[in-house]
Residue, then its C-alpha position, 0 to 999 in steps of 0.5 A: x569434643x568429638x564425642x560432645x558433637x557425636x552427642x549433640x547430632x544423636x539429639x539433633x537426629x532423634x528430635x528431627x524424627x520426632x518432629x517429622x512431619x506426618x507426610x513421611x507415611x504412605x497415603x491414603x492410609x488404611x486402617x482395618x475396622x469391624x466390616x470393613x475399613x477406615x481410610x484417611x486420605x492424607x495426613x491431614x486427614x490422619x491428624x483428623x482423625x487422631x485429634x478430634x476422632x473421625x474418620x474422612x472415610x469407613x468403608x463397610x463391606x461395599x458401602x463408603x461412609x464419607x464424613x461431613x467436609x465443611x464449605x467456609x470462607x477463608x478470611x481473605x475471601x468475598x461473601x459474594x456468589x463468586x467466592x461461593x462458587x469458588x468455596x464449594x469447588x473446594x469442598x468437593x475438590x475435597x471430596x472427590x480427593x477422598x474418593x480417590x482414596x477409597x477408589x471411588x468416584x462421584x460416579x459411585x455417590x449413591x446419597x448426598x445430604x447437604x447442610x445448609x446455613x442458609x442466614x450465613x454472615x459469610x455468603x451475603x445473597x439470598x436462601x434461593x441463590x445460596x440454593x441454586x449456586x451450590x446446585x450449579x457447582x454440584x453439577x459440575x461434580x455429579x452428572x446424570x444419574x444423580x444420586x438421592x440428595x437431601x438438603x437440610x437447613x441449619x443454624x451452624x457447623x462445626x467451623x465458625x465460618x462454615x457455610x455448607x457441610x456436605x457428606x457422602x455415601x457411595x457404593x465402593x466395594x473393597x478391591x476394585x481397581x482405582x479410577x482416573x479422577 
């Protein structure tokens, strides 16, 4: 009987690793690439990357390469210019969290390129107002100096309720001290 119980707690154990949730690595991971590194910043973001092979950040020598966060509506969520407003934050909370990781700030952004749906069925106001309240919470990110911006018009993004989708590019030299966000 004992070694039954020993038998079936060596399974229990063995499947609890297995199964353990990703968390249980250090972040945000680095992983050395050609020039440079990648880096995921949570294990969501190493999930990410192993599943659909990207990564949130590649730094390449003092330029960081931030991929694409897609601004979307949650299900429970309006289509009004306040549950906008209330999306983007979250897409540049997002953001900066990667930065953060890479030791970066919005500071250090040195290129936005935003991709706009601008006839979204998830935001119900107009092409000028989707524009100018993205634009207002942009500024509550990036202050003067801005950085280059480009903003593109699109038909979808990869998530079905995706509004915006916003990347980065930042200076970020490798081994510089990380600043308070």
């Amino acid at each position: 009987m004992e070694r039954l119980v020993r038998s079936a707690l060596c399974l229990t154990l063995a499947l609890v690793s297995l199964n353990a949730p990703a968390s249980a690595q250090e972040f945000p991971l680095r992983l050395p690439a050609s020039g440079g590194e990648v880096i995921l910043p949570t294990a969501n973001a190493q999930a990410t990357h192993d599943r659909m092979r990207f990564a949130t950040a590649r730094r390449v020598g003092d330029t960081l390469y931030v991929s694409g966060v897609i601004i979307s509506r949650r299900p429970d969520e309006g289509r009004d210019a306040e549950a906008f407003r209330t999306q983007v934050r979250r897409g540049f909370t997002h953001l900066r969290t990667t930065l953060a990781a890479a030791c970066a700030s919005f500071a250090d952004v040195a290129k936005v390129t935003s991709f706009h749906m601008w006839n979204s069925p998830d935001f119900a106001g107009t092409r000028d107002e989707h524009f100018t309240l993205f634009s207002e919470v942009l500024g509550e990110f990036i202050a003067a100096p801005y950085p280059a911006w480009t903003a593109v018009g699109t038909t979808g993004t990869l998530a079905n309720m995706g509004i915006v989708e916003v990347e980065l590019i930042a200076h970020a030299p490798a081994g510089q001290e990380c600043k308070p966000q």
